[in-house]
PDB file of N, CA, C, O and CB in Angstrom:
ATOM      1  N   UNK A   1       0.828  -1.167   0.000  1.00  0.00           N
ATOM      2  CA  UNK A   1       0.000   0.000   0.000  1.00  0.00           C
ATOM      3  C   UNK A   1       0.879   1.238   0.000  1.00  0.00           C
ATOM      4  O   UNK A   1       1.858   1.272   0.746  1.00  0.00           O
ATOM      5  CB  UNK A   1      -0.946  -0.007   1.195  1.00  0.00           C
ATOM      6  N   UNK A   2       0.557   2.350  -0.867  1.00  0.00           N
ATOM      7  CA  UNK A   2       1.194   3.459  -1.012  1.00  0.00           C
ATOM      8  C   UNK A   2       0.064   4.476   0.253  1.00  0.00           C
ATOM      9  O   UNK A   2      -1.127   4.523   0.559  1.00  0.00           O
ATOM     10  CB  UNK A   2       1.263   3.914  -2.887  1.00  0.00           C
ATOM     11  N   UNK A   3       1.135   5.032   0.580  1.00  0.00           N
ATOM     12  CA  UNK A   3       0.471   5.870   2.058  1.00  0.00           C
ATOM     13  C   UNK A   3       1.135   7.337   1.543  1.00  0.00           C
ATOM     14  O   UNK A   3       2.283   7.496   1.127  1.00  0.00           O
ATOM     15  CB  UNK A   3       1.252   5.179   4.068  1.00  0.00           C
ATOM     16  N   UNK A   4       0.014   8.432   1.700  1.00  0.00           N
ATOM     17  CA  UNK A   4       0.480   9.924   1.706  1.00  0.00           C
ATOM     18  C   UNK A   4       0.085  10.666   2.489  1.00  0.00           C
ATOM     19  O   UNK A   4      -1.083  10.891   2.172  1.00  0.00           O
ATOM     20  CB  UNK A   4       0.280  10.585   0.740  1.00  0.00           C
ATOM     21  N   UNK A   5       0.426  11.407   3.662  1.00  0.00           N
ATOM     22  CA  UNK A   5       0.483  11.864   4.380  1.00  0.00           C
ATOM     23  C   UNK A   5       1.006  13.692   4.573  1.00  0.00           C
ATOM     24  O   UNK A   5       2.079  14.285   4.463  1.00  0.00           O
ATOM     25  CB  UNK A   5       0.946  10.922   4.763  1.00  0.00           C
ATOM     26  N   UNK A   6      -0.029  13.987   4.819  1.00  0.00           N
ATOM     27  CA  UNK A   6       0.134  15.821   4.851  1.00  0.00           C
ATOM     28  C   UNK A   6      -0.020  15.988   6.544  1.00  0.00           C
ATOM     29  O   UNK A   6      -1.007  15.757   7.243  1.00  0.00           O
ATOM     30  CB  UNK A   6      -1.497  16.935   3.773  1.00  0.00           C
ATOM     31  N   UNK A   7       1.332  16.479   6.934  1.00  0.00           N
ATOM     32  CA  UNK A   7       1.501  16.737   8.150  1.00  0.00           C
ATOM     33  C   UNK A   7       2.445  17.689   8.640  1.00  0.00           C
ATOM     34  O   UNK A   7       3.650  17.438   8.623  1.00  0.00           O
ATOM     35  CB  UNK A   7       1.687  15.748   8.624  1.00  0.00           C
ATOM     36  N   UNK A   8       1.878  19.013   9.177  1.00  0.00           N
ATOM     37  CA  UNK A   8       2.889  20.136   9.387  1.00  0.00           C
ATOM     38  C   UNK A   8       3.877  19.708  10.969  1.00  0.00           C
ATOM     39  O   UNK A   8       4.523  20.672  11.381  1.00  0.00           O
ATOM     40  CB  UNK A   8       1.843  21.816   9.550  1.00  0.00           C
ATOM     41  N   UNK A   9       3.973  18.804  11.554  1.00  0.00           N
ATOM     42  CA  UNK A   9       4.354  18.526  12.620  1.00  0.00           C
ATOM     43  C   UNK A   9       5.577  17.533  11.981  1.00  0.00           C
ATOM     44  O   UNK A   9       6.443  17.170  12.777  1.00  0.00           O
ATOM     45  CB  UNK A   9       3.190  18.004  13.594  1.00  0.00           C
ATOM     46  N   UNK A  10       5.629  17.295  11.233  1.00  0.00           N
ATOM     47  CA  UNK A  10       6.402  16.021  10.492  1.00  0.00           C
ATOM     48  C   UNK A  10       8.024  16.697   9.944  1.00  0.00           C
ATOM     49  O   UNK A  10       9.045  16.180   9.491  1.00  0.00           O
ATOM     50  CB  UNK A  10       5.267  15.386   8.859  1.00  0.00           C
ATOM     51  N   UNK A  11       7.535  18.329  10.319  1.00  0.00           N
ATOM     52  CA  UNK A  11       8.826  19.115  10.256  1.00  0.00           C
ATOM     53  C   UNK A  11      10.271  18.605  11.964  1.00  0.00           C
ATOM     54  O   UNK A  11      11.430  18.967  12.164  1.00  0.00           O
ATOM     55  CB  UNK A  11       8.015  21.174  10.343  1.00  0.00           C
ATOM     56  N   UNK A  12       9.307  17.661  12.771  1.00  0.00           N
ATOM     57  CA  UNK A  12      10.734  17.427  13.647  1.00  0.00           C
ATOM     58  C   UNK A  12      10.688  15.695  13.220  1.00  0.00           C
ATOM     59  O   UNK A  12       9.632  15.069  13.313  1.00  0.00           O
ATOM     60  CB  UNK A  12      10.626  17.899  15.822  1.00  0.00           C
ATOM     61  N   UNK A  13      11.863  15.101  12.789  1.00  0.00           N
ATOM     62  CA  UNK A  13      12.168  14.061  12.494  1.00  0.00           C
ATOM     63  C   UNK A  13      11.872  12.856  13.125  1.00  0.00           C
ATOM     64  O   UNK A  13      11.815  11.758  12.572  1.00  0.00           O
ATOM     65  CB  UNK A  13      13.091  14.182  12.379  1.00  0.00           C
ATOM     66  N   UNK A  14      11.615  13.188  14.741  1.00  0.00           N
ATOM     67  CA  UNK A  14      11.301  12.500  15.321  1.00  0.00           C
ATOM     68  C   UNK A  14       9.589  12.059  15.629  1.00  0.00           C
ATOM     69  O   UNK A  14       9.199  10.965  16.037  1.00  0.00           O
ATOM     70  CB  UNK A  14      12.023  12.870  16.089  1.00  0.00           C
ATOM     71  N   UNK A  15       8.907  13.033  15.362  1.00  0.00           N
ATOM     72  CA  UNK A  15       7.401  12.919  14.741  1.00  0.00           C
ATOM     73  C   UNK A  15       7.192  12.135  13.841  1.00  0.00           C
ATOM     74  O   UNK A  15       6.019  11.764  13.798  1.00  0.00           O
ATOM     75  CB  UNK A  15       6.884  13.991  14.200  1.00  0.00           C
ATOM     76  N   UNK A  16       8.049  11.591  12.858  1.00  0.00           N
ATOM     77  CA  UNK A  16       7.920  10.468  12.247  1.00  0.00           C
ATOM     78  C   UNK A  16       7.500   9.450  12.473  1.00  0.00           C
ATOM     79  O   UNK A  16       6.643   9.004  11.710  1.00  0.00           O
ATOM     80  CB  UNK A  16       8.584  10.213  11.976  1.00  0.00           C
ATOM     81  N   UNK A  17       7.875   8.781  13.458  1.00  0.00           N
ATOM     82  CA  UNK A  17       7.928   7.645  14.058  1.00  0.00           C
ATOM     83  C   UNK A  17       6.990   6.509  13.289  1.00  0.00           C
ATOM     84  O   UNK A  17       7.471   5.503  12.766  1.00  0.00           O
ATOM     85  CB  UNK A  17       7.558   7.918  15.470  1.00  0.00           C
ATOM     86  N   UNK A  18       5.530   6.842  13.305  1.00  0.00           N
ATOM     87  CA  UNK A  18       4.266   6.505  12.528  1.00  0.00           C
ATOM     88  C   UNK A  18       4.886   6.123  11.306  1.00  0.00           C
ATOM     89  O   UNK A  18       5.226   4.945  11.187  1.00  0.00           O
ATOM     90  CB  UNK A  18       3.145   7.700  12.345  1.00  0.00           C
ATOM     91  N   UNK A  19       5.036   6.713  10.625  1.00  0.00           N
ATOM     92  CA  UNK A  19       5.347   6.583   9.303  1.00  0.00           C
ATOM     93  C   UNK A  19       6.588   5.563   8.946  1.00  0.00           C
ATOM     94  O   UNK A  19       6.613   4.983   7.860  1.00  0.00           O
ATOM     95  CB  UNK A  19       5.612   7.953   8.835  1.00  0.00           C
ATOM     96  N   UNK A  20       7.735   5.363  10.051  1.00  0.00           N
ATOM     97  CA  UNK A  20       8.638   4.132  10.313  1.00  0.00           C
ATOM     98  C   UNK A  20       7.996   2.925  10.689  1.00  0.00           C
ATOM     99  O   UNK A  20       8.507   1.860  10.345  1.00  0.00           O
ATOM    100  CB  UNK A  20       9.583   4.382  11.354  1.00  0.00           C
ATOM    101  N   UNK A  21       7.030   2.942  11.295  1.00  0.00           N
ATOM    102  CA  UNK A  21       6.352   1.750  12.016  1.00  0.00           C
ATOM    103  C   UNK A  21       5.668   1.156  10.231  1.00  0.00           C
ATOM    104  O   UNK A  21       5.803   0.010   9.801  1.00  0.00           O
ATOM    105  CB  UNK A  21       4.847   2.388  13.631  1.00  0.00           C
ATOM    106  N   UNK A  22       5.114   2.066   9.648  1.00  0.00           N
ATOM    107  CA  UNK A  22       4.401   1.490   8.557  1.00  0.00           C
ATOM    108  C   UNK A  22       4.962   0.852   7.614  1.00  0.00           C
ATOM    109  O   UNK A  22       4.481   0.003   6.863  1.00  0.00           O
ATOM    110  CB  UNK A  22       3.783   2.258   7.993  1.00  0.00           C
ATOM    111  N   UNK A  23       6.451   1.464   7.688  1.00  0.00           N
ATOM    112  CA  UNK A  23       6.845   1.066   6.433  1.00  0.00           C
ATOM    113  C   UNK A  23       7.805  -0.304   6.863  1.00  0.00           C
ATOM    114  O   UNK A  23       8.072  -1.214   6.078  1.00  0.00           O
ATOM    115  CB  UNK A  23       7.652   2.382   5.582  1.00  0.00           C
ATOM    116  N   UNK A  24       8.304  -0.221   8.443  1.00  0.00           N
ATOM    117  CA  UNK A  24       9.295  -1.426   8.930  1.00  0.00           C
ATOM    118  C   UNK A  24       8.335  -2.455   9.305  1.00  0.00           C
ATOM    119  O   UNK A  24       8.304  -3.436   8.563  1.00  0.00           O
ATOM    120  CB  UNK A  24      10.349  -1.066  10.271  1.00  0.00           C
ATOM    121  N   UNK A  25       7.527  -2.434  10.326  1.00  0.00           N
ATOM    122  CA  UNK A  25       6.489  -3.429  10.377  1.00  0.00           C
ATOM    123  C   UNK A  25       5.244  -3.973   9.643  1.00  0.00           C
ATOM    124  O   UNK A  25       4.758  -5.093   9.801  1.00  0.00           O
ATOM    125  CB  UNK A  25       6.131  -3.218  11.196  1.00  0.00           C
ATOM    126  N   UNK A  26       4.766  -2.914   8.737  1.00  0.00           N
ATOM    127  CA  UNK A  26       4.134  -3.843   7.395  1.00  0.00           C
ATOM    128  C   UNK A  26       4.460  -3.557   5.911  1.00  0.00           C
ATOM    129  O   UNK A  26       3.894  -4.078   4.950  1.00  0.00           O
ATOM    130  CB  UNK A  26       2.571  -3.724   7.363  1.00  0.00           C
ATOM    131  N   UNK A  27       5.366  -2.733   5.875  1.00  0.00           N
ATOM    132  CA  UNK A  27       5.756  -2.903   4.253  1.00  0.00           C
ATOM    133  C   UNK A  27       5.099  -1.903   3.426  1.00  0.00           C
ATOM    134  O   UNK A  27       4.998  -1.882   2.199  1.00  0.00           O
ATOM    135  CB  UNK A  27       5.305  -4.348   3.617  1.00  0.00           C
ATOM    136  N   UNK A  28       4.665  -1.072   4.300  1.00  0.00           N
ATOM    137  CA  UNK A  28       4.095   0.379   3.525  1.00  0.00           C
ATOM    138  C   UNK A  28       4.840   1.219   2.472  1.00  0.00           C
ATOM    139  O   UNK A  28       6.052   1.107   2.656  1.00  0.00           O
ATOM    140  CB  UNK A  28       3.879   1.434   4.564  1.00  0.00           C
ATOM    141  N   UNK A  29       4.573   1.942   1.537  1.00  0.00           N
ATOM    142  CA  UNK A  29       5.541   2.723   1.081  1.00  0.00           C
ATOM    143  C   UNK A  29       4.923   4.296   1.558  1.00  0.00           C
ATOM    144  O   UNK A  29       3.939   4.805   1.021  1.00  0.00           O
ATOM    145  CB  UNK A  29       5.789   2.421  -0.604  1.00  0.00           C
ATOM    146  N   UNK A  30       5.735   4.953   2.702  1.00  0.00           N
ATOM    147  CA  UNK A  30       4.936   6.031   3.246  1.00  0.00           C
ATOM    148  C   UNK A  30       5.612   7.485   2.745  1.00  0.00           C
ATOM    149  O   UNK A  30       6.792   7.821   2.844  1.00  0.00           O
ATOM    150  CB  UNK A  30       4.893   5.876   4.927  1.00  0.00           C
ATOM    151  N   UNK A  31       4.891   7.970   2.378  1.00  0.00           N
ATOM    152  CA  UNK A  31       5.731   9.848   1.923  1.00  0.00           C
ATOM    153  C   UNK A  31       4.545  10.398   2.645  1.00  0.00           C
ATOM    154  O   UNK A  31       3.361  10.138   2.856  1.00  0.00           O
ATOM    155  CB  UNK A  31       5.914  10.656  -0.293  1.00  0.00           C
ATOM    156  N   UNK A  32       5.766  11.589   3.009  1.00  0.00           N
ATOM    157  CA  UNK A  32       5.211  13.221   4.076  1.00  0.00           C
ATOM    158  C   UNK A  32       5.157  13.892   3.271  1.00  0.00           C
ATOM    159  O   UNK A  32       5.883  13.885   2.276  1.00  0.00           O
ATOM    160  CB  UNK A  32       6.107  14.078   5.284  1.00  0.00           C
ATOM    161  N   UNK A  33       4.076  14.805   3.574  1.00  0.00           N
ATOM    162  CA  UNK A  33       4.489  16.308   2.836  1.00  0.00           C
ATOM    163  C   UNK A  33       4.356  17.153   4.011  1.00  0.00           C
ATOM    164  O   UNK A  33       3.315  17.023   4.656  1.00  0.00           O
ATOM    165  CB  UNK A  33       3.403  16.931   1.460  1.00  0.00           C
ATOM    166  N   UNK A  34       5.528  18.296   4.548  1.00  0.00           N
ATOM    167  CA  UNK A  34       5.063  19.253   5.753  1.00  0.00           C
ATOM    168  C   UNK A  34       5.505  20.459   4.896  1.00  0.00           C
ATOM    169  O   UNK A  34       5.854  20.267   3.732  1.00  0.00           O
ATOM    170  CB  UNK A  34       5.884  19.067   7.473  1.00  0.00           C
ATOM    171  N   UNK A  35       5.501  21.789   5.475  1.00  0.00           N
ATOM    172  CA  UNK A  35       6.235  22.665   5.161  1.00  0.00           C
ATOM    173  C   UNK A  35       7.919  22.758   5.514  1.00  0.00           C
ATOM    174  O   UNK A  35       8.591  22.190   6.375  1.00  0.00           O
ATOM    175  CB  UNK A  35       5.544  23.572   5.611  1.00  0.00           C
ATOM    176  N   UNK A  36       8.249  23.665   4.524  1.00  0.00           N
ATOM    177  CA  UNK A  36       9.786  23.924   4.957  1.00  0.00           C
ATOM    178  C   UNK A  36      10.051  24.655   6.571  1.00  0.00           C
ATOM    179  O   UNK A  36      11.161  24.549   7.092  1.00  0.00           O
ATOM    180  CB  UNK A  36      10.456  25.055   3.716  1.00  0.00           C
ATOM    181  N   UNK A  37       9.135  25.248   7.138  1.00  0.00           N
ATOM    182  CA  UNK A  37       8.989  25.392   8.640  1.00  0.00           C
ATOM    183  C   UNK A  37       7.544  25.688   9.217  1.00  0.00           C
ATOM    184  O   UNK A  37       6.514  26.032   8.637  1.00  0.00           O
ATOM    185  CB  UNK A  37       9.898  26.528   9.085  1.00  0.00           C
ATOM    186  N   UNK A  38       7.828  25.423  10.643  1.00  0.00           N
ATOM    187  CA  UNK A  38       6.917  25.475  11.313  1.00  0.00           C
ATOM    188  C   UNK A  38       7.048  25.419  12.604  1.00  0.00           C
ATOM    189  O   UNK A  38       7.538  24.423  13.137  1.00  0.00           O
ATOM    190  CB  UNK A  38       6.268  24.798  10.970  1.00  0.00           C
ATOM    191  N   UNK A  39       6.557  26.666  13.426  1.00  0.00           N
ATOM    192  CA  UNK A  39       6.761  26.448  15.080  1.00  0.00           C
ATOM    193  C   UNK A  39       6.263  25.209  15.988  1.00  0.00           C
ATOM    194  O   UNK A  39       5.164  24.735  16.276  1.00  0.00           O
ATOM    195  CB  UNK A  39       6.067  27.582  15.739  1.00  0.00           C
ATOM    196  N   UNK A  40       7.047  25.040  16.168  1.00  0.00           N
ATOM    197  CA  UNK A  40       6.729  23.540  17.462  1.00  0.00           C
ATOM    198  C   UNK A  40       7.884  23.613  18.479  1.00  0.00           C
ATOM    199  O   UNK A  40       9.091  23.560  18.242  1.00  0.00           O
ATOM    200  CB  UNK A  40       6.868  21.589  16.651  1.00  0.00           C
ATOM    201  N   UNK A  41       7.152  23.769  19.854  1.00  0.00           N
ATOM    202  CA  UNK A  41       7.204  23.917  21.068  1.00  0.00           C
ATOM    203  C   UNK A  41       7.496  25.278  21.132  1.00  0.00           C
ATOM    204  O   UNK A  41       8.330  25.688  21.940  1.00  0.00           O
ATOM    205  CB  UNK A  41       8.032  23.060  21.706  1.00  0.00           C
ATOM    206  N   UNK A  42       7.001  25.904  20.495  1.00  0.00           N
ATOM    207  CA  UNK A  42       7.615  27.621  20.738  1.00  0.00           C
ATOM    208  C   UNK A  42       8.372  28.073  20.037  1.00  0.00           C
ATOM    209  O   UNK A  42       8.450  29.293  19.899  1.00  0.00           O
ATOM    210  CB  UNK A  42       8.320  27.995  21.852  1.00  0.00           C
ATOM    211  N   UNK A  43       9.268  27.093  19.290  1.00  0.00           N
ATOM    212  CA  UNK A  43      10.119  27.345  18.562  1.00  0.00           C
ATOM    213  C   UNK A  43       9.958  27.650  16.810  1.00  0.00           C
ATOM    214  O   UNK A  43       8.791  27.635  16.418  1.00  0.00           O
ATOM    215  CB  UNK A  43      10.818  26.386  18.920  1.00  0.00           C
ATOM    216  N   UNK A  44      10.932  27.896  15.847  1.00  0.00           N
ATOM    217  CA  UNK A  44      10.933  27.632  14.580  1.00  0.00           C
ATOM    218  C   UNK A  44      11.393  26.638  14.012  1.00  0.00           C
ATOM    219  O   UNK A  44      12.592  26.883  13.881  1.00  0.00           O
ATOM    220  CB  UNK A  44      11.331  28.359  14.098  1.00  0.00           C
ATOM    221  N   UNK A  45      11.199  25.760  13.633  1.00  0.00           N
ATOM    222  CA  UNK A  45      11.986  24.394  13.428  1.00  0.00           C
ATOM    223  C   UNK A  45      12.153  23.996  11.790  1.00  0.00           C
ATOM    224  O   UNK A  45      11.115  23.634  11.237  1.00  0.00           O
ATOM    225  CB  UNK A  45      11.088  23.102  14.247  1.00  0.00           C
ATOM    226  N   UNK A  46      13.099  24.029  11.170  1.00  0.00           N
ATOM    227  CA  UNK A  46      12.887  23.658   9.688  1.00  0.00           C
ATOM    228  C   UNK A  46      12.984  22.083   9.470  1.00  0.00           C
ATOM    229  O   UNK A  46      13.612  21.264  10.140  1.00  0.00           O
ATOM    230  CB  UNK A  46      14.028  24.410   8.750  1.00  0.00           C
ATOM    231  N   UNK A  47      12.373  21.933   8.608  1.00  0.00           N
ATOM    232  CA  UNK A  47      11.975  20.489   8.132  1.00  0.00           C
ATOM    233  C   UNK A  47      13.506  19.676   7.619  1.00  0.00           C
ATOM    234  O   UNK A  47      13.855  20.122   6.526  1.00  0.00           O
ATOM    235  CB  UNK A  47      10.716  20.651   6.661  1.00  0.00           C
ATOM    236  N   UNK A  48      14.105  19.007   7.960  1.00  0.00           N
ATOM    237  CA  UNK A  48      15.151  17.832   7.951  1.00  0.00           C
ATOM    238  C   UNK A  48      15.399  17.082   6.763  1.00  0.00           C
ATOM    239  O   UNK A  48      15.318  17.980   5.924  1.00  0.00           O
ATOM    240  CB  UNK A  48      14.802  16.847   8.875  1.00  0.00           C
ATOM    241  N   UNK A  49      15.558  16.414   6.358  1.00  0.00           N
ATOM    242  CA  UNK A  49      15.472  15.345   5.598  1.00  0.00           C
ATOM    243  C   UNK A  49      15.881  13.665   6.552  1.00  0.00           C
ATOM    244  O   UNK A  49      16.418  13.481   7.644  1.00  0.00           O
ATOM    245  CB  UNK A  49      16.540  15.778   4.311  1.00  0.00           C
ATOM    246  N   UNK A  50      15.428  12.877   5.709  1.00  0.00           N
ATOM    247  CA  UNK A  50      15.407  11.539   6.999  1.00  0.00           C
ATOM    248  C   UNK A  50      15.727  10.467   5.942  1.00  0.00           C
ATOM    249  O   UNK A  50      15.300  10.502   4.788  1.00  0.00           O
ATOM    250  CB  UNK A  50      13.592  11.131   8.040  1.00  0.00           C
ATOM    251  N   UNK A  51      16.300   9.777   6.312  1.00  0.00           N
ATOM    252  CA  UNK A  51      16.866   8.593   5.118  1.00  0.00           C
ATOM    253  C   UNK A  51      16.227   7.371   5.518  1.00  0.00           C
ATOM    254  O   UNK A  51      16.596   6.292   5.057  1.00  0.00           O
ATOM    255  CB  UNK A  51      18.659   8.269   5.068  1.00  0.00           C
ATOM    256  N   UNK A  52      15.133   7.492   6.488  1.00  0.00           N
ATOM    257  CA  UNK A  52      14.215   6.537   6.425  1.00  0.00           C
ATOM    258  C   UNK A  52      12.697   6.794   6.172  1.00  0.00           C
ATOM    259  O   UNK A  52      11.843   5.946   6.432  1.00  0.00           O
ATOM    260  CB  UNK A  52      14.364   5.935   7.507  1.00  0.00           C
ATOM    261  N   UNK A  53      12.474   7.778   5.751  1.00  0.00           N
ATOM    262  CA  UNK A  53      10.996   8.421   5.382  1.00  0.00           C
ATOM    263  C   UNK A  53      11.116   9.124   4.178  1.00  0.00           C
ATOM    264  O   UNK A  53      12.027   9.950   4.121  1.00  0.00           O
ATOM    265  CB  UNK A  53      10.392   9.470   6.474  1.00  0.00           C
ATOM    266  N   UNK A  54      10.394   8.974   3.208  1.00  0.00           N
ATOM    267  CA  UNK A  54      10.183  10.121   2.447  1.00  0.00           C
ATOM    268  C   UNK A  54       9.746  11.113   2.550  1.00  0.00           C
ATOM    269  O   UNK A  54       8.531  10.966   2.688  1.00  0.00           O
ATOM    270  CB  UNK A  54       9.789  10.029   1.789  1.00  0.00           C
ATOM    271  N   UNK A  55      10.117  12.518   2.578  1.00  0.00           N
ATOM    272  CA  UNK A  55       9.846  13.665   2.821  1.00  0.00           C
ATOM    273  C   UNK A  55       9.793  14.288   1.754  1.00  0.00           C
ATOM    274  O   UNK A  55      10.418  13.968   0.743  1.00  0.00           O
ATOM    275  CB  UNK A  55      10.521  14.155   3.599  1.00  0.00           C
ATOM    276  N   UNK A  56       8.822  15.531   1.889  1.00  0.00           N
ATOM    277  CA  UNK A  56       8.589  16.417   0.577  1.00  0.00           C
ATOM    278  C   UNK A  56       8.423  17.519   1.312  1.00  0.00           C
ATOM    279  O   UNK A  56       7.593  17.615   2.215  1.00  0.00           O
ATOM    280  CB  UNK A  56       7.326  16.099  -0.502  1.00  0.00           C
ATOM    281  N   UNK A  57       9.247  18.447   0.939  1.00  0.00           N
ATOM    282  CA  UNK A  57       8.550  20.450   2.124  1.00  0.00           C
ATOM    283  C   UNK A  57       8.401  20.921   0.655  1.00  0.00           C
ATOM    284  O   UNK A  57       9.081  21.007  -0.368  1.00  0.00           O
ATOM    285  CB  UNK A  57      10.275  22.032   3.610  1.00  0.00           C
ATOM    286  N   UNK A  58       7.117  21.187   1.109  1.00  0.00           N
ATOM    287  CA  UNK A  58       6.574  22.077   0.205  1.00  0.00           C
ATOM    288  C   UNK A  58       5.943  24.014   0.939  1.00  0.00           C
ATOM    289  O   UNK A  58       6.068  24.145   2.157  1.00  0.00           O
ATOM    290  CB  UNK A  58       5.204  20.971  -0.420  1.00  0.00           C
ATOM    291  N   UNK A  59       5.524  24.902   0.370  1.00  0.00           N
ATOM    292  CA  UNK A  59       5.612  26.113   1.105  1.00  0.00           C
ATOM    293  C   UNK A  59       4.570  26.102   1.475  1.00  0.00           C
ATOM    294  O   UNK A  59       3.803  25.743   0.582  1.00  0.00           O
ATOM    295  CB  UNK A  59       5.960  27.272   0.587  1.00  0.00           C
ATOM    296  N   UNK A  60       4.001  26.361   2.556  1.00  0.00           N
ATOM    297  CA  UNK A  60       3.044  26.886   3.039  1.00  0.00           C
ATOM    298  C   UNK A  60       2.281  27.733   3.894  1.00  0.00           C
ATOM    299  O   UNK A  60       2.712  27.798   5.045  1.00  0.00           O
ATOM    300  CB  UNK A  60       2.890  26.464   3.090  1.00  0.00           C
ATOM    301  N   UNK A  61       0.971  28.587   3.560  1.00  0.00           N
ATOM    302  CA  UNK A  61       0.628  29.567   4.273  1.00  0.00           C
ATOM    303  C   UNK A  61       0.367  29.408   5.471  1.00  0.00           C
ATOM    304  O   UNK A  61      -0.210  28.338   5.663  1.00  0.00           O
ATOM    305  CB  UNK A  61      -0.177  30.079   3.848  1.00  0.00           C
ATOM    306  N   UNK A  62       0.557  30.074   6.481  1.00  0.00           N
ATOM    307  CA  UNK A  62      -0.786  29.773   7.748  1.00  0.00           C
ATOM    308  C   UNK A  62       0.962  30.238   9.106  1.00  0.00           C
ATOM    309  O   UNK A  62       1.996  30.868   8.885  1.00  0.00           O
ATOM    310  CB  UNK A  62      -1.913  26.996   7.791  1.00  0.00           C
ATOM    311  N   UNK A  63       0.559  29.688  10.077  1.00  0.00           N
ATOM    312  CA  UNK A  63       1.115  29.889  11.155  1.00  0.00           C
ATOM    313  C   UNK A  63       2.389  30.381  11.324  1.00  0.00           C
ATOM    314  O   UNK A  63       2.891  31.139  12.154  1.00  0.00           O
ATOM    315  CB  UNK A  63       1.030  28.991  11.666  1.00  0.00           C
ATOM    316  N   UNK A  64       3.100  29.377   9.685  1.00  0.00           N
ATOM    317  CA  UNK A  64       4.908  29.478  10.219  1.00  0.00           C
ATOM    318  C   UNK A  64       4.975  30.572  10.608  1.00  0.00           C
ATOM    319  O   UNK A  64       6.038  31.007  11.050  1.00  0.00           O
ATOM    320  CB  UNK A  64       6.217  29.334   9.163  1.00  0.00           C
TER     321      UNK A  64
END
């Protein structure tokens, strides 16, 4: 199963997690899309890249 996922929280690497579980324990093929930033915990945090998730930052309006 191909899995796509739009998630502005997916900008800290470790929010992933979900998306590792899918793809190590059943064989998912999972891609993110978040923005290139977004505040989490107060902070500004830019989106990573992860060599076990597919990631996509794309721009977006709203909070950053």
């Amino acid at each position: 199963m191909r899995i796509l996922r739009l998630y502005h929280s997916a900008v800290v690497a470790e929010y992933r997690q979900r998306e590792r579980l899918l793809q190590d324990n059943h064989g998912h093929e999972v891609h993110v899309v978040c923005p290139a930033e977004w505040h989490e915990g107060g902070s500004l945090v830019r989106a990573t890249p992860d060599d076990d998730v597919h990631v996509h930052v794309v721009g977006a309006r709203g909070r950053a």
